[in-house]
C-alpha positions as CSV (number, residue, x, y, z in Angstrom):
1,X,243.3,187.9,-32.9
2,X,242.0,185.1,-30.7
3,X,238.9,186.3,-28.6
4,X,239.0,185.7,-24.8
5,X,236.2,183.3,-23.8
6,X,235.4,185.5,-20.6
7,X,232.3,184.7,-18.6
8,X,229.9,187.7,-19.5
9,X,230.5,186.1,-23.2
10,X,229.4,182.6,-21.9
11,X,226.4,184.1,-20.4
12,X,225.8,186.0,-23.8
13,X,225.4,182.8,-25.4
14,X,222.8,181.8,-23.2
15,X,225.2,179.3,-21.7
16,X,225.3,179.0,-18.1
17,X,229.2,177.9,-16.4
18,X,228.3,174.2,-15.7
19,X,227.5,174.0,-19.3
20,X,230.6,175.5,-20.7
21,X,232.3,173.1,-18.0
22,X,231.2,170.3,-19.9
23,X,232.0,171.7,-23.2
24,X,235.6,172.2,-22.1
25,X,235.6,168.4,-20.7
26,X,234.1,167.2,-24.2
27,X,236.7,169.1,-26.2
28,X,239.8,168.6,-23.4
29,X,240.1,172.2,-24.1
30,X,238.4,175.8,-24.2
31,X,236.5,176.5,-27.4
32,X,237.2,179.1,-29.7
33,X,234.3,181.7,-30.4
34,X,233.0,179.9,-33.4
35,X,232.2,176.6,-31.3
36,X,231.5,178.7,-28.3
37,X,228.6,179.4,-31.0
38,X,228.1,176.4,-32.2
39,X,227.5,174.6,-28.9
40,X,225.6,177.8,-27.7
41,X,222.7,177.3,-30.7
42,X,222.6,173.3,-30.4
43,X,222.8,173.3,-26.7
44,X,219.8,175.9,-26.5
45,X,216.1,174.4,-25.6
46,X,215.3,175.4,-28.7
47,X,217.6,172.7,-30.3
48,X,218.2,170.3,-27.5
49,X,215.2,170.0,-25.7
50,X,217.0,169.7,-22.5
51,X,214.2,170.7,-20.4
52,X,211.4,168.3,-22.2
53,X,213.0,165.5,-23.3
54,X,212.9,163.5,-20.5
55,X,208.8,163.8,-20.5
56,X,208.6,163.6,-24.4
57,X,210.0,160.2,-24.1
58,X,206.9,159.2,-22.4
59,X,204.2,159.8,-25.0
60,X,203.0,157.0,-27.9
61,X,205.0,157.2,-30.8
62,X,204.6,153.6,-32.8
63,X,201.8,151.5,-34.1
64,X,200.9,149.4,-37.1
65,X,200.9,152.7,-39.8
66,X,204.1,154.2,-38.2
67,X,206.8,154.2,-41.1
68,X,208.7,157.3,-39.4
69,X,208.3,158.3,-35.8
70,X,210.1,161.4,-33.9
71,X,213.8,162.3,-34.2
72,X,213.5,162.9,-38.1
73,X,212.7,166.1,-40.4
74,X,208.4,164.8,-40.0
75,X,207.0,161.2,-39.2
76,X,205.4,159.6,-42.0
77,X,202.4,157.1,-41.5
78,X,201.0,154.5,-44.1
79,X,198.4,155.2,-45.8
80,X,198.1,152.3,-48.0
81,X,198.6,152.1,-52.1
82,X,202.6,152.1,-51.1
83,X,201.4,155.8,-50.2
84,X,202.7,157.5,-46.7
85,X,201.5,160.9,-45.1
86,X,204.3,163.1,-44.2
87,X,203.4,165.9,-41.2
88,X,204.9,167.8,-38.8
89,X,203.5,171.1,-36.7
90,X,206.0,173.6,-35.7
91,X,206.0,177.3,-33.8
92,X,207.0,180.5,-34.9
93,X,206.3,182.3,-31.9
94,X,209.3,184.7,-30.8
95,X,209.9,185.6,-34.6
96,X,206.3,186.4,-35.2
97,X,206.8,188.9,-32.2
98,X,209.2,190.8,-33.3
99,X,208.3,190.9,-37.4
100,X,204.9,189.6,-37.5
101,X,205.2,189.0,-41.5
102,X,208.9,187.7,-42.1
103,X,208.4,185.6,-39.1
104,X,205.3,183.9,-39.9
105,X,206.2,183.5,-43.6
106,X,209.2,181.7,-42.6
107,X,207.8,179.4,-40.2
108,X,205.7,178.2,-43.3
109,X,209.0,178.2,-45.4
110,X,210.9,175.9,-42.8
111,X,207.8,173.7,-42.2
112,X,207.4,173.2,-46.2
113,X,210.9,172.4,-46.1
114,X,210.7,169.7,-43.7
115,X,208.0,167.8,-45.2
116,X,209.8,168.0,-48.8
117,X,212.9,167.2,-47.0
118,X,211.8,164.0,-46.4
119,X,210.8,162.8,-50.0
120,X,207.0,164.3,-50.0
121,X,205.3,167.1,-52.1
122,X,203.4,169.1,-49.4
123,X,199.8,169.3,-50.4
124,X,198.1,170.9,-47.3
125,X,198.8,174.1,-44.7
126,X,197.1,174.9,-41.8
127,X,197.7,177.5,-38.8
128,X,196.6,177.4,-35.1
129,X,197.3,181.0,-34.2
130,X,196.7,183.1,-30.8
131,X,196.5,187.0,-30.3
132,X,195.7,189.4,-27.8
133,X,192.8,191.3,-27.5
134,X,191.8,193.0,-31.1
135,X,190.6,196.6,-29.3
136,X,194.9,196.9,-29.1
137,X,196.6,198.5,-32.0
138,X,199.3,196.4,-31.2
139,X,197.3,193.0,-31.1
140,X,195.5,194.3,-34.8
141,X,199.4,194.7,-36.3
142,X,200.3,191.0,-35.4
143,X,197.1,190.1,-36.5
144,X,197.6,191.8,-40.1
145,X,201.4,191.0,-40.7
146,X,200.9,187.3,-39.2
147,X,198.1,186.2,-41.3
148,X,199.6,187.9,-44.5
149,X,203.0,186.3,-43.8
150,X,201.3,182.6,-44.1
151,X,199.2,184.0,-47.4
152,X,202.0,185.5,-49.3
153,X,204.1,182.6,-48.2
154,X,201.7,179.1,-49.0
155,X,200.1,181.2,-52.0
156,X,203.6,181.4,-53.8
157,X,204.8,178.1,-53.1
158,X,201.0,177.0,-54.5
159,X,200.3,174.9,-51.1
160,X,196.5,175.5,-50.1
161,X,196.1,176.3,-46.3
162,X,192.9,174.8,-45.8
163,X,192.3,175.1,-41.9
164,X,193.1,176.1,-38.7
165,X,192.0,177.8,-35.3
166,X,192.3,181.5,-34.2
167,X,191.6,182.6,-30.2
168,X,192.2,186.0,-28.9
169,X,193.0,186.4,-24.9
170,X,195.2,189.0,-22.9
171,X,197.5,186.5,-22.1
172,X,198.8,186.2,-25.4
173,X,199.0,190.1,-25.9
174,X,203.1,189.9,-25.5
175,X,203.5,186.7,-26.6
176,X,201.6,185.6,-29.8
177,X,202.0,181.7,-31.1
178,X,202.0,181.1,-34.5
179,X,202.0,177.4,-34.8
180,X,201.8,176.0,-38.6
181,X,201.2,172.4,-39.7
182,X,202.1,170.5,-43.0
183,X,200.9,167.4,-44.9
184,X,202.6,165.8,-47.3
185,X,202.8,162.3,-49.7
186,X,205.6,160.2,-50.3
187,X,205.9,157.0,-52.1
188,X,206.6,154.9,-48.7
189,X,209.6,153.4,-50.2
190,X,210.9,157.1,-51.4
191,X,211.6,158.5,-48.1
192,X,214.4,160.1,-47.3
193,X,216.6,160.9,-44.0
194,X,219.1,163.4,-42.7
195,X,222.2,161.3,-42.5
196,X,226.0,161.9,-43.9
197,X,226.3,158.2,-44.5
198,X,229.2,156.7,-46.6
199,X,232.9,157.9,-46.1
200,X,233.8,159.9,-48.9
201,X,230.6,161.1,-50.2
202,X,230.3,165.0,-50.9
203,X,228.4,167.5,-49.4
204,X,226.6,169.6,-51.2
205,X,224.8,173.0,-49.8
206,X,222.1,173.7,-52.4
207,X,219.7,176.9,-52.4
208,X,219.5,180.7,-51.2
209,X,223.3,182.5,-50.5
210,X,224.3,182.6,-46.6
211,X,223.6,186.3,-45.1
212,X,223.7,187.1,-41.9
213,X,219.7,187.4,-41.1
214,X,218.8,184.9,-38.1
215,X,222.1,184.4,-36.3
216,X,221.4,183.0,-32.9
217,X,217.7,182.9,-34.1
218,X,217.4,179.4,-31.8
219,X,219.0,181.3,-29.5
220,X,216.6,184.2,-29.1
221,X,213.8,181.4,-29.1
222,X,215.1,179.7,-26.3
223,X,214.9,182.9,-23.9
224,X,212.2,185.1,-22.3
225,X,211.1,188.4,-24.2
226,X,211.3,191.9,-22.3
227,X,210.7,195.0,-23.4
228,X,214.1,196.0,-24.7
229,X,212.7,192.5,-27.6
230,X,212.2,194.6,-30.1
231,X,215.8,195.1,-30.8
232,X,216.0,191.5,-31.8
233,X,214.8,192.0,-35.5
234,X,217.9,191.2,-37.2
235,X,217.5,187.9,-35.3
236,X,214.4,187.2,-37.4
237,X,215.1,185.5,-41.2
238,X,214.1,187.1,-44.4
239,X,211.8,184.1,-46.7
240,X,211.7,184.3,-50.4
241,X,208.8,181.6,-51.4
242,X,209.9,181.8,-55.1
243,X,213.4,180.6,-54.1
244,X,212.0,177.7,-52.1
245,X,209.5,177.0,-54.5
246,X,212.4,176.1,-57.1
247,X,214.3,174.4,-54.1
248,X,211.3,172.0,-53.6
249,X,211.1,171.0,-57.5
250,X,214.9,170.7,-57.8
251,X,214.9,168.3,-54.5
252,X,212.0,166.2,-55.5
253,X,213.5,165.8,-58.8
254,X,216.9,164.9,-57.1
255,X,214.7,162.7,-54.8
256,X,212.8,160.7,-58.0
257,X,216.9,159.6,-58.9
258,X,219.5,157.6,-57.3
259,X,221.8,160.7,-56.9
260,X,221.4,161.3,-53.0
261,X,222.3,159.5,-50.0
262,X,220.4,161.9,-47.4
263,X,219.5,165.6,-47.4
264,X,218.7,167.9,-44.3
265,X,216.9,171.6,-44.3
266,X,219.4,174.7,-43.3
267,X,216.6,175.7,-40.3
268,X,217.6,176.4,-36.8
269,X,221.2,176.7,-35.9
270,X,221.7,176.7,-39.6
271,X,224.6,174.8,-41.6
272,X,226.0,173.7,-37.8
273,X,222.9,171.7,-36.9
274,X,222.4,170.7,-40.9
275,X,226.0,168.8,-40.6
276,X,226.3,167.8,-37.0
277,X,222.5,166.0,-36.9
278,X,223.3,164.5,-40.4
279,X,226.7,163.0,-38.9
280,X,225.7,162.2,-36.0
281,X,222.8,159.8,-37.6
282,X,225.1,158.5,-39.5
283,X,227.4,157.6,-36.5
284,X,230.5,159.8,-39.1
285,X,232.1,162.7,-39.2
286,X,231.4,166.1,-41.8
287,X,234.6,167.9,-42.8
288,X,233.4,171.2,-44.1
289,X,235.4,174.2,-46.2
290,X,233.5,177.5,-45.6
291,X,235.4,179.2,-48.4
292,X,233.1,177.4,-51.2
293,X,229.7,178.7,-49.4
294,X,227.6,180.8,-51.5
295,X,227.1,184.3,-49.4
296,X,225.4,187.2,-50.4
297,X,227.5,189.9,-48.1
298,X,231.1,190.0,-48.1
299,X,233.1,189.9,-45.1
300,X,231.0,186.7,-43.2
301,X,233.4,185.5,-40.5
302,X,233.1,181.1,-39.8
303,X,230.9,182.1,-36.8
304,X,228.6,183.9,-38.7
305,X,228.4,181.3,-41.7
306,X,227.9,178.5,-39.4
307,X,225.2,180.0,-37.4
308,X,223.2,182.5,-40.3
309,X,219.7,180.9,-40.7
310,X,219.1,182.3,-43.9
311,X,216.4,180.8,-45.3
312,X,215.6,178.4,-48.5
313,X,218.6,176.2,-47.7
314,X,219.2,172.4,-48.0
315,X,222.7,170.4,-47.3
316,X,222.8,167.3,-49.2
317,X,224.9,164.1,-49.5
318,X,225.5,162.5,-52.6
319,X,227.2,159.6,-53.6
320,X,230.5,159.7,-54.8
321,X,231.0,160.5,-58.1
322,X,227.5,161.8,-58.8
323,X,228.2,165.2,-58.3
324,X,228.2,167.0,-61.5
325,X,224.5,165.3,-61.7
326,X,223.4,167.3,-59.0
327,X,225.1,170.3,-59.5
328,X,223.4,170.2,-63.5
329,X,220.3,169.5,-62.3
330,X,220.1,172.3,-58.9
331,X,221.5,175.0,-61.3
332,X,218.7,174.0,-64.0
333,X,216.4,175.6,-61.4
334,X,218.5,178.5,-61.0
335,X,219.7,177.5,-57.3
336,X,223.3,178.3,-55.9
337,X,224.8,175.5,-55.4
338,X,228.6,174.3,-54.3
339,X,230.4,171.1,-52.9
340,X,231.1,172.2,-49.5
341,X,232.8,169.4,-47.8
342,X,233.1,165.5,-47.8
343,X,231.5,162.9,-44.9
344,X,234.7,161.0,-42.8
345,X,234.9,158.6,-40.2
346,X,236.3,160.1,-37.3
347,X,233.3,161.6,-36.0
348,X,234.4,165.2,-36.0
349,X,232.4,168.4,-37.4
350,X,235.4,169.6,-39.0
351,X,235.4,173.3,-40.3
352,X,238.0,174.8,-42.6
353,X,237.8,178.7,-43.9
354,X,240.5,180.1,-46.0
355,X,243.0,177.4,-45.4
356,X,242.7,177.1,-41.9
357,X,240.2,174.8,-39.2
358,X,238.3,177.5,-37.0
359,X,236.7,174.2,-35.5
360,X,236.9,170.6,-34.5
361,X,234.0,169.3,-32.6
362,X,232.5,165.9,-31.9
363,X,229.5,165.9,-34.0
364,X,227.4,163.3,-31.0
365,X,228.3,166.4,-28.4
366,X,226.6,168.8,-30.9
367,X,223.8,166.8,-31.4
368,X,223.1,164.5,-28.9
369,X,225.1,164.8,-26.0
370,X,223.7,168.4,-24.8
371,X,222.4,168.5,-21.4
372,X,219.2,167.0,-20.3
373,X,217.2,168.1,-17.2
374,X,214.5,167.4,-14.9
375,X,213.8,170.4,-13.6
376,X,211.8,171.4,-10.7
377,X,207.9,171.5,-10.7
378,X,205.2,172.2,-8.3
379,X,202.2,173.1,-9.1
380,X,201.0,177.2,-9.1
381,X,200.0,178.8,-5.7
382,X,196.5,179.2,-8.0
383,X,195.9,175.8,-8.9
384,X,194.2,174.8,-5.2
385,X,191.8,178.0,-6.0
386,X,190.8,177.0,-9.8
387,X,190.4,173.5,-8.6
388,X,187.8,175.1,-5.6
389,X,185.7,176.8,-8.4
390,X,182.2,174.8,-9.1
391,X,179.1,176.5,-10.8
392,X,178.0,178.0,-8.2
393,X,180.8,180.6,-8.7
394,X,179.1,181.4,-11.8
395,X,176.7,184.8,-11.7
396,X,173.2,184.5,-12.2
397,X,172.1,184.9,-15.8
398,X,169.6,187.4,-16.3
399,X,168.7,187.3,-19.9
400,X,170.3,183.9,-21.5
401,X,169.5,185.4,-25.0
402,X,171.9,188.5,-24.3
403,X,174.4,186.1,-22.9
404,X,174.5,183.9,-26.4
405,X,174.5,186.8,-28.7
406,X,177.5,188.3,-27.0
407,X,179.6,184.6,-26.8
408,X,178.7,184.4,-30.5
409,X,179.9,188.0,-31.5
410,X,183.2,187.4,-29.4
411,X,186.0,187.3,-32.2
412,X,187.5,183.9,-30.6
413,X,183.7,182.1,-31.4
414,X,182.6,184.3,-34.3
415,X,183.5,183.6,-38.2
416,X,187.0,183.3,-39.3
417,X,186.1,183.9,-42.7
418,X,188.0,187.5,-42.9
419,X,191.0,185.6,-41.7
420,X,190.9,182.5,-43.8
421,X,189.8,183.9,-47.1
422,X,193.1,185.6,-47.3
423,X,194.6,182.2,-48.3
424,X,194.2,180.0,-51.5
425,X,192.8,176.9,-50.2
426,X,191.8,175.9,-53.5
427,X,195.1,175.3,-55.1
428,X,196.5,172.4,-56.5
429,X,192.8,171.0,-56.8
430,X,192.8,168.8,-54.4
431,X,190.8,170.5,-51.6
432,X,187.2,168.7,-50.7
433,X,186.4,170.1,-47.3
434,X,187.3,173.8,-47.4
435,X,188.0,176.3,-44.4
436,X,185.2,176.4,-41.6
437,X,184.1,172.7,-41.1
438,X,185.4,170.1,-38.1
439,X,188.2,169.5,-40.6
440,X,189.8,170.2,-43.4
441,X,189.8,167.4,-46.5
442,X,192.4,167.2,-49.2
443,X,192.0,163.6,-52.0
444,X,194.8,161.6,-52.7
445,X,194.6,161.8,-55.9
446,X,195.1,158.1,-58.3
447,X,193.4,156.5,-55.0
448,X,190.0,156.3,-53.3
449,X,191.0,157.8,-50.1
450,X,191.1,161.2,-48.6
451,X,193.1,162.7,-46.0
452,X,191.6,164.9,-43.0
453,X,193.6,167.1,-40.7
454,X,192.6,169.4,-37.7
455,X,194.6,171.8,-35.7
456,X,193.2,171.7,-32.2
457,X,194.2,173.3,-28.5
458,X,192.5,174.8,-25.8
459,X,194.7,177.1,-23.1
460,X,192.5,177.6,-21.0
461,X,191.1,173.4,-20.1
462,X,195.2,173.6,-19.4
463,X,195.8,176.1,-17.3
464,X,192.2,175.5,-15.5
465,X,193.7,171.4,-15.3
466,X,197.0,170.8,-17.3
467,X,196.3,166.7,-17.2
468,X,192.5,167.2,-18.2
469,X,193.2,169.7,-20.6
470,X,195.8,167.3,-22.3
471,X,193.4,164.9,-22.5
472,X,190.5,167.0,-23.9
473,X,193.0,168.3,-26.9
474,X,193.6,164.8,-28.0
475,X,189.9,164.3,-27.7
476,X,188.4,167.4,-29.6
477,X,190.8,166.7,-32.5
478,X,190.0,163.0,-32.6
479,X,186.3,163.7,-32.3
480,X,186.2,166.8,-35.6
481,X,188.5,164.0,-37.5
482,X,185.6,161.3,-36.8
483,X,183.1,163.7,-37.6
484,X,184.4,164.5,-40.5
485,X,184.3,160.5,-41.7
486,X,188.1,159.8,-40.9
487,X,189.7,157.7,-38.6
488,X,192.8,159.0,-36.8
489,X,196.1,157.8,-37.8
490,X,198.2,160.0,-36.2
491,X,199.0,163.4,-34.7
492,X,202.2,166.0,-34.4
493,X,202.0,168.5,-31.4
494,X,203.1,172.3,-30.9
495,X,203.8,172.5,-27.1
496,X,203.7,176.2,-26.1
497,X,204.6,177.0,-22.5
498,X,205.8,179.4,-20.1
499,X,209.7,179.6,-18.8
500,X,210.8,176.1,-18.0
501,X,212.9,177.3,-15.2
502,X,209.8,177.9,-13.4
503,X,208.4,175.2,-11.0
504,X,205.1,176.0,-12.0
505,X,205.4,175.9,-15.6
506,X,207.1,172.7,-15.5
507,X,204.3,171.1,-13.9
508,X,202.0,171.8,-16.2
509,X,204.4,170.8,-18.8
510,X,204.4,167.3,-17.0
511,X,200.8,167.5,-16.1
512,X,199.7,168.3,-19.9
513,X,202.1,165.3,-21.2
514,X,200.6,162.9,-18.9
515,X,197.4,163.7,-20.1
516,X,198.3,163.9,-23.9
517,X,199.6,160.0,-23.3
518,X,197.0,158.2,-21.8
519,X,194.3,159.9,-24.2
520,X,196.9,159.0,-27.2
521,X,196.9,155.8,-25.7
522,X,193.3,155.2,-24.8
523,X,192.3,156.3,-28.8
524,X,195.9,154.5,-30.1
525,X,197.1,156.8,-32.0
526,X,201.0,157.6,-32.3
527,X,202.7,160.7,-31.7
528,X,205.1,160.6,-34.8
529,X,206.6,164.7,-34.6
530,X,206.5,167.1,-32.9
531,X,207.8,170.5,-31.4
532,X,208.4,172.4,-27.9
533,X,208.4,176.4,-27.9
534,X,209.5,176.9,-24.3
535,X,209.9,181.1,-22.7
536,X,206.6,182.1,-23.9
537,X,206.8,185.0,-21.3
538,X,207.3,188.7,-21.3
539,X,208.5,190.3,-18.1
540,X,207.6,187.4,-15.8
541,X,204.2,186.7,-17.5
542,X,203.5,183.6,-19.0
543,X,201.4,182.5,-21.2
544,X,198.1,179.5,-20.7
545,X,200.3,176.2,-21.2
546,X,198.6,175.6,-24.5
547,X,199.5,172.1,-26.2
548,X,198.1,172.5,-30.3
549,X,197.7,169.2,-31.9
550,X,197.7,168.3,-35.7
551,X,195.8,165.3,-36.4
552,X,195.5,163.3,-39.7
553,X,192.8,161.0,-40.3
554,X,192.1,158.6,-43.2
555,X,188.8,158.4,-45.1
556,X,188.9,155.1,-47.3
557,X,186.7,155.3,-49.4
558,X,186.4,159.1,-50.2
559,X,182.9,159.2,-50.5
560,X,182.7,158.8,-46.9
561,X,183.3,162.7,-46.0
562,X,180.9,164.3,-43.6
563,X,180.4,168.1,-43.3
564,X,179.5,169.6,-40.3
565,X,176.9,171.9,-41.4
566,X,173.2,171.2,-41.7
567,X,171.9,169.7,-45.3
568,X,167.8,170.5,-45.4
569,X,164.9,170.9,-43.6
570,X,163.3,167.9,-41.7
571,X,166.5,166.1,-41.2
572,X,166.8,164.8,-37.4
573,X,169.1,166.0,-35.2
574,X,170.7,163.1,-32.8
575,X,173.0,164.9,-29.5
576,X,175.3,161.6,-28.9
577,X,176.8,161.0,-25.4
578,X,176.1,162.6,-21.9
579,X,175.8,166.1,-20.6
580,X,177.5,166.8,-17.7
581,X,178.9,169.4,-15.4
């Protein structure tokens, strides 16, 4: 029985009516439930970025080292040696909310899986991660299940997470961000892309069965939390690091032969945005038969397969004839694995269950033809008051000694040791600078060079000045990657904001981009990935706009490293630049 589109089901697929207008003009009729879905997942900010495009599209994202710059799984920069580094920072933040562990442990499993996506054996994890207040139970419980979610997670997949940052303020109490970072290497000429190029060639899903964990998970991302959140769970995926851990060895060894034309990770939106973003690269069309997917419950309608984001899943094309190859080798590592459709050239997502197609969209309108918005901004009623404060506003200080000792007990300044000697940051060997200096230092091994990364942000220079505090984040991570004997190569960011359909929070938005350009482009260096976690906000309160940057730097030769910490008495100690107010 057909289901009436009605408008309280538009509305519960976070569609609004001029949306699903344009749906029906792009499909010259209405959809059926499963593309009502479809579009409702790959139209949603999480997916689309119709509320930020139009300002990402200002910000630095080529240069001389560039080999892959946004719009791909991770950009890649050169490194040199026919060596790239592969990185990409992504958020968590609504699943981490709602199941602290399964949702931070994923958001490692998805950003492992787009760095080996693209050809590269991740070698380094970091986290940039904010909390409430630790005197709340609460606060302590995302603490615990957040941070042992990224342990359990990077220590079975044997990836040291070797850095990071941790700040706890009541304005994240509701709305914790778990923001994780990945570096990879690739051979520059192995690198691989998400398109369903060449008519003819199969498709090939490859890893954990379909359930239905994490239907509408972009969705619930893309919308403000309330207090009625915690019913979202089952919109939060399950991980199993030992599955992906045989899906990254099975890719790379897929990757090191001439069996695959592109590949693509199963995250958000699931197989819909796997096929349609693949085609849609590819300027082709994916027709896919839903009976051959592997599932794990029985039952699955089309709109539930198409939308699951189970977790540990890759959709692959390989050329023609070359499939028994990769079905020999995935099952090797003890991997479900199917033929699932075939890449055409009409430019339809085609999808076919039992016999019969439950939908036929353009795989472009999917993709890339969502809508786009400039919304409105203007800046908060608060802003004219911050930007009145001076020192003077300050209290006298009584007893400066009392004043230090209580900033340096604060958890935000204090050690993080009890948070990041939880994680194996020695694995794999590779690890020079460990947890606790300006940045964190991985070799390349077979080379002279080393790699330094930072994660950096600071809410509150944002919210006190959006444009300043863009400016600042861009500057702090360059400076710990200098200090650290590096030069800056290149940088992902985590954008975490408020509700865009705010005025206010889109001006910082704007205000923070502006700011993260002209220092990117002051310093020249290229923004090559990159996320946007828009609706941090619980009943009407958001968040600090808080822009997190992962930077890379390049240390050639290695035995240039610097530590941060002091090396023995009598050694001078130089302040470089001016103190100001």
């Amino acid at each position: 029985m057909k289901t009436a589109i009605t408008k309280e089901l538009i509305a519960q697929h976070n569609l609004t009516q001029e949306e699903f207008k344009k749906i029906v003009e792009i499909l010259g009729r209405e959809p059926n439930l499963t593309e009502l879905g479809m579009f409702s997942v790959m139209w949603s900010e999480h997916c689309s970025y119709k509320s930020s495009r139009v300002h990402l599209r200002k910000l630095p994202t080529t240069g001389p080292r560039v080999v892959q710059g946004p719009g791909e799984n991770a950009g890649a920069v050169d490194i040199g040696d026919g060596l790239c580094a592969v990185f990409k920072m992504e958020s968590h933040n609504h699943p981490s909310f709602i199941e602290p562990y399964q949702g931070a442990a994923t958001g490692v499993g998805g950003i492992l899986r787009d760095i080996f996506t693209m050809g590269a054996r991740p070698i380094a994890l970091m986290d940039s991660l904010r909390f409430g207040l630790l005197d709340h139970a609460k606060n302590r419980f995302l603490v615990k299940g957040v941070v042992h979610g990224i342990s359990a997670y990077g220590n079975c997949m044997g990836v040291p997470t070797v850095g990071g940052e941790v700040i706890f303020n009541e304005i994240y109490a509701n709305n914790p961000l778990v923001n994780v970072f990945c570096l990879g290497l690739a051979q520059q000429d192995k690198i691989f892309k998400g398109k369903a190029a060449g008519v003819g060639n199969p498709l090939i899903y490859v890893g954990a069965k379909t359930g239905r964990d994490g239907i509408h998970g972009a969705t619930m991302a893309s919308d403000s939390f309330t207090e009625e959140s915690e019913s979202k769970r089952p919109t939060v995926q399950v991980g199993d690091p030992f599955t992906e851990k045989l899906l990254l060895e099975a890719c790379l060894e897929l990757m090191s032969t001439d069996l695959l034309v592109g590949i693509q990770d199963m995250g958000a939106a699931g197989l819909t945005s796997s096929s349609c973003e693949m085609a849609s690269r590819a300027d082709t069309g994916v027709d896919l038969d839903l009976t051959h997917v592997p599932r794990r419950e029985p039952g699955m309608m089309a709109y539930e397969l198409m939308l699951s984001e189970s977790q540990e899943r890759m959709l692959m094309v390989a050329k023609r004839g070359k499939e028994d190859e990769v079905l020999r080798i995935c099952r090797k590592w003890d991997l479900d694995v199917a033929v699932v459709g075939r890449v055409t050239e009409d430019g339809i997502l085609r999808v076919r269950d039992q016999g019969q197609v439950v939908a036929e969209i353009p795989a472009k309108a999917l993709a890339d033809e969502g809508p786009q918005y400039e919304r409105p901004q203007a800046p908060p009623a608060y802003q004219e008051y911050l930007q009145a404060l001076t020192l003077d506003s300050l209290r006298d200080v009584q007893d400066p000694t009392a004043v230090l000792l209580s900033l340096l007990e604060s958890p935000t300044i204090a050690s993080k040791r009890w948070i990041y000697q939880q994680y194996d940051h020695m694995v794999r060997t590779n690890t020079v600078v460990r947890p606790g200096s300006d940045a964190a230092v991985v070799r390349v091994k077979g080379t002279n060079k080393a790699l330094a990364m930072v994660a950096d942000g600071n809410g509150r220079y944002c919210v006190l000045h959006p444009y300043i505090g863009g400016m600042i984040a861009v500057a702090e991570a360059a400076r710990n990657l200098v200090c650290s004997g590096a030069e800056p190569i290149g940088l992902t960011d985590c954008l975490n904001f408020g509700n865009p359909e705010r005025p206010d929070v889109m001006w910082q938005f704007m205000m923070v981009i502006e700011g993260l350009k002209d220092a990117c482009e002051a310093f020249a260096i290229p923004v090559v990935s990159g996320n946007v976690s828009f609706y941090n906000e619980t009943n009407g309160l958001s968040i600090y706009p808080t822009p997190i940057l992962g930077m890379v730097g390049l240390i050639e030769p290695a035995d240039r490293i610097t530590t941060q910490w002091f090396k023995q008495a009598g050694d001078a100690i130089i302040l470089l630049g001016k103190t100001r107010e």
